[in-house]
Each structure stands twice: as C-alpha cells, then as structure tokens.
C-alpha positions as CSV (number, residue, x, y, z in Angstrom):
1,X,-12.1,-1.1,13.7
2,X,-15.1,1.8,13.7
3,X,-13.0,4.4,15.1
4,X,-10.0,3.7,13.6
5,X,-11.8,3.9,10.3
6,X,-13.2,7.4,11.6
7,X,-9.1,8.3,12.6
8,X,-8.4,7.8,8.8
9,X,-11.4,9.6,7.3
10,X,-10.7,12.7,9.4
11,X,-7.0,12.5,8.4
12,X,-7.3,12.2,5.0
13,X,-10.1,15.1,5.3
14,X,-7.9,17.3,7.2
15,X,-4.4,16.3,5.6
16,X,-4.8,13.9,3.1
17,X,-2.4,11.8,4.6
18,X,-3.3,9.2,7.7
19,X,-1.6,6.8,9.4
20,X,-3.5,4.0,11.8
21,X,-1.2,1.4,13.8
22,X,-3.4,-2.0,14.4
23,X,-5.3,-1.2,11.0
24,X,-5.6,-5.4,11.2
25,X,-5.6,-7.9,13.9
26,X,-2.0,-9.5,14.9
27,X,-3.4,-12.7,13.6
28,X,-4.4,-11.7,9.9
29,X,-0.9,-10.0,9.9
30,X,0.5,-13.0,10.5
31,X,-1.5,-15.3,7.9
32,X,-1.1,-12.9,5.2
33,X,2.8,-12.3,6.3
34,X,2.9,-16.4,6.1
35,X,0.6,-16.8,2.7
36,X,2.9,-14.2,1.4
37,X,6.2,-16.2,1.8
38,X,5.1,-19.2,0.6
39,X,3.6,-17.8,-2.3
40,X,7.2,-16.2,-2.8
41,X,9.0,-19.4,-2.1
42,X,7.0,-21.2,-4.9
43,X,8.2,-18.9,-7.4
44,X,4.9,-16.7,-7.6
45,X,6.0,-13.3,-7.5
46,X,8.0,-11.0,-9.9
47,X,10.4,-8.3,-10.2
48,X,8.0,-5.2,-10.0
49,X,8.6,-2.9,-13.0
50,X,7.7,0.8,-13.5
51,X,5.1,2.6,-16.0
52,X,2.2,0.9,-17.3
53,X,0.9,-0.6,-20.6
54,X,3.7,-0.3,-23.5
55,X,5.8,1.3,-21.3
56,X,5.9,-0.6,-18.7
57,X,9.8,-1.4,-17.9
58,X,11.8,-3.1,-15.1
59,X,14.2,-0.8,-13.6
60,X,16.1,-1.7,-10.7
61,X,17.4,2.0,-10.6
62,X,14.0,3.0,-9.6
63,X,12.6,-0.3,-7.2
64,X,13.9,-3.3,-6.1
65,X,10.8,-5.1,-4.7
66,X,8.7,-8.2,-5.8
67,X,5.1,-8.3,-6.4
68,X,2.3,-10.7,-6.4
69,X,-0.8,-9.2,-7.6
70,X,-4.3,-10.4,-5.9
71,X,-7.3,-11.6,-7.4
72,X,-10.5,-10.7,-5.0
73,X,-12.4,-13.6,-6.8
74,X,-9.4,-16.4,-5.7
75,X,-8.9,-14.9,-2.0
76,X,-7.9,-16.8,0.3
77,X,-9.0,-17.4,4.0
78,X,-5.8,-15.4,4.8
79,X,-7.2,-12.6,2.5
80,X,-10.9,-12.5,3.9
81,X,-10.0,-10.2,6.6
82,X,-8.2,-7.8,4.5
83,X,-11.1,-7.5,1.5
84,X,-13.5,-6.9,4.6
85,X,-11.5,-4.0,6.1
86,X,-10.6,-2.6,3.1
87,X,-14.4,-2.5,1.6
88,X,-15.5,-1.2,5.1
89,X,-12.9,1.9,4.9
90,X,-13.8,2.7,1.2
91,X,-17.5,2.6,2.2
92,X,-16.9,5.1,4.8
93,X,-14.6,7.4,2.7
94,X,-17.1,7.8,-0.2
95,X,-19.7,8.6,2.6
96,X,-17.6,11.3,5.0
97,X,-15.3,12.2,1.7
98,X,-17.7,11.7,-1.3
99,X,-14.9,10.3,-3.2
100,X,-16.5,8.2,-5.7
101,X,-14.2,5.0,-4.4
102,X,-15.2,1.9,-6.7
103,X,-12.9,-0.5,-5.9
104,X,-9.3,-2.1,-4.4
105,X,-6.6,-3.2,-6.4
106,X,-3.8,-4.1,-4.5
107,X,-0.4,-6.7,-4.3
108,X,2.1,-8.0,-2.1
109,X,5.8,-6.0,-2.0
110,X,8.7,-7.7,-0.7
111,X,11.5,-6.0,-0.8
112,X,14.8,-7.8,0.2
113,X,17.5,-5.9,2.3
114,X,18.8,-3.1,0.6
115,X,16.5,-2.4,-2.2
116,X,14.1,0.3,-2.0
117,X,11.4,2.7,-4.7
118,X,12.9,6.4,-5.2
119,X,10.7,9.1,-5.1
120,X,7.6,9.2,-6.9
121,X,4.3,10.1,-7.2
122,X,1.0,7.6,-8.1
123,X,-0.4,8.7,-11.4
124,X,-2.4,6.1,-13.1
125,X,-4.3,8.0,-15.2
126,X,-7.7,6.4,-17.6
127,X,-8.0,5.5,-21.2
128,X,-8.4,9.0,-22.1
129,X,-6.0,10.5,-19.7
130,X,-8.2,12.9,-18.3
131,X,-8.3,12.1,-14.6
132,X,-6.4,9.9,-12.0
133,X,-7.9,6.5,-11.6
134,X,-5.7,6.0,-8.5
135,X,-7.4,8.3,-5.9
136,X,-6.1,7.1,-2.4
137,X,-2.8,5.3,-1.7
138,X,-2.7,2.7,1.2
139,X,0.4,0.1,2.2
140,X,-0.5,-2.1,5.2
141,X,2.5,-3.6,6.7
142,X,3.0,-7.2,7.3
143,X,6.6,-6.7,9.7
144,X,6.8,-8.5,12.9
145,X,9.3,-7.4,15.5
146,X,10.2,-3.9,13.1
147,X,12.8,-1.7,14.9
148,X,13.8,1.9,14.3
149,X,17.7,0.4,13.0
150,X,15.6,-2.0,10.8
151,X,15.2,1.2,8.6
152,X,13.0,0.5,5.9
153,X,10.3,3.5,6.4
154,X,8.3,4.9,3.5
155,X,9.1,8.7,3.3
156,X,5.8,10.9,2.1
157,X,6.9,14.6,1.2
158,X,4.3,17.4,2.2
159,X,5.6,20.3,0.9
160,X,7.8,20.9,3.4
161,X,6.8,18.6,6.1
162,X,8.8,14.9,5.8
163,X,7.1,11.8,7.6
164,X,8.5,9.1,8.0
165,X,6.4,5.8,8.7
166,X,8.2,2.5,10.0
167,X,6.6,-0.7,8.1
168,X,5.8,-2.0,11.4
169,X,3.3,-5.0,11.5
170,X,-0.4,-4.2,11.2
171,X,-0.1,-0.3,10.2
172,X,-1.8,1.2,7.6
173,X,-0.9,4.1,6.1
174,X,-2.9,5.7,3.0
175,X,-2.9,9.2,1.5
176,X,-4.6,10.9,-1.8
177,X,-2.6,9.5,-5.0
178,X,-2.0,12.5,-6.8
179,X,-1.0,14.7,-3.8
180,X,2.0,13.3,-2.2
181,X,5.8,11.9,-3.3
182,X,6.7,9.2,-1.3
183,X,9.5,6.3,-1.7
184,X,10.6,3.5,0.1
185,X,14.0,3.5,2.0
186,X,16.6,0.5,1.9
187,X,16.2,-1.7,5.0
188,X,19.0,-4.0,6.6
189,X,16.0,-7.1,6.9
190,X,13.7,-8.2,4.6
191,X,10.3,-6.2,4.3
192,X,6.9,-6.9,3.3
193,X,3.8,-5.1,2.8
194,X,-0.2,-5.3,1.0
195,X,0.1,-2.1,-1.3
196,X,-2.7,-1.0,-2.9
197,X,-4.9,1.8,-4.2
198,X,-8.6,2.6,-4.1
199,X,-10.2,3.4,-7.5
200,X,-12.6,5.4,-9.8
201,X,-14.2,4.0,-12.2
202,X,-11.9,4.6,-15.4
C-alpha cells in the first residue's frame, strides 16, 4: 500500500486528481461490498438528498443513490481495513502536500440501475463560510466483475480534459474538492461505492 499511497500523493500534487486500482485488498472489498447490502436490506440506508443544513432537499432530478453514513467509533471488523488505509493516506498527504487534513467522513452509495448524480462540484463550506471544509474528494469502489457496458463511471471535468473512471472493485479515485466537476453516470447493474471526503478543521 506504501507506494500506491506515494502514486496518489504525486497525483494529486501534479494534477490534483489520482486514480489507484487495488487501493484495498480483494478481500475487504468484498466484506464491505457484503456489510453494505445487508445493512441495505435491513432498511438502513436512505435516499441521499442535496444541500446541507436547512437546505438540505431530496431531489431525484439531481441523484438517485442511497446512503448510509459511517460512524468511525461503531466500525466494524469489515470497516477496520478501510479507517487504516484511509488515516495512512491522509497522514502522508498532510506530510508530502501540507494540507492540513483532520479527518474522514465518509458513506456508502448505492445506486440502483439507471440512476445517477449530475454534474457538480463539492463545496461544503464552515460556519462562517470562509473556506472549504471538504478539501479532497475520494470514492472507493466496491464492484465485482465491472465491465466497460456496465457503464456506471464517474466523469471528472478538467478544464478541457474528461476522465472517465469505471467503479471497478477496489479503485480509488480522490481529487481536491473545490477544483473539479464530476457526476456519476447511469449504469445498467447496480453500483456501490465508500464516498468520502477528507477534512479541515471547520
């Protein structure tokens, strides 16, 4: 996991955007992928919505996916794996990047076939307003057996440039908040991912 970590801090220091197949192991894929199902099938998550606070609204216009947000302090053994990689890669951002990363906050996204997010940018901003809270954008992928005709990718717009990144199990894919509009394309098969964001202090 060391040098992948290294592939994403360059990345994200040369183009504010990386992208790292294997991020995690096949087999904490596959226990969060499983966790993440049953925890679906018992009713736990909920339509995602859009805005925050007061203005926080469900629009399936915008997204179509369902979210279960995660509590660090009730993880599960499924989890432990992801906390550890995820503190290990902010660690080594705020030391190559000097970000000022404090924490994780992240949920599961399940988006049936042929919903999707439109284009948007990640702008949580503080109390006061004055500065984004959300400084780098990540989505690991929990997708067994993804194909190219699945569809299904997350679109980031650079300027000019389009990537496109297949949700294909394992990847992780995380970019600076307040640089890049992405959204989510409609795939034919169910799709599932841990999105999350690493954090100033507010």
């Amino acid at each position: 996991m060391t040098a992948g970590i290294d592939r994403i801090c360059a990345a994200i220091a040369d183009e504010g955007c990386a992208i790292e197949a294997d991020f995690l192991p096949q087999t904490s894929v596959a226990a969060l992928a499983e966790e993440a199902h049953a925890r679906d099938a018992a009713g736990e998550f909920h339509a995602a919505g859009v805005g925050r606070g007061a203005a926080h609204v469900q629009r399936n216009d915008v997204r179509g996916d369902r979210i279960l947000w995660l509590d660090r302090s009730l993880a599960s053994s499924a989890q432990q794996p992801l906390w550890q990689a995820m503190d290990a890669l902010r660690l080594a951002l705020n030391e190559n990047l000097l970000l000022g990363l404090f924490s994780f906050e992240g949920h599961y996204a399940l988006y049936p076939p042929g919903t999707y997010y439109r284009r948007h940018r990640d702008r949580f901003r503080d109390a006061a307003g004055s500065s984004n809270i959300r400084v780098i954008s990540c989505a690991i992928y929990l997708n067994e057996n993804w194909a190219p005709t699945d569809g299904g990718a997350l679109r980031i717009y650079d300027g000019e440039r389009v990537r496109d990144v297949l949700p294909v199990a394992g990847t992780l894919v995380c970019f600076l908040s307040d640089c890049f509009e992405h959204e989510v394309l409609p795939a034919t098969r169910e799709r599932l991912s841990l999105t999350g964001w690493f954090r100033r202090r507010a």
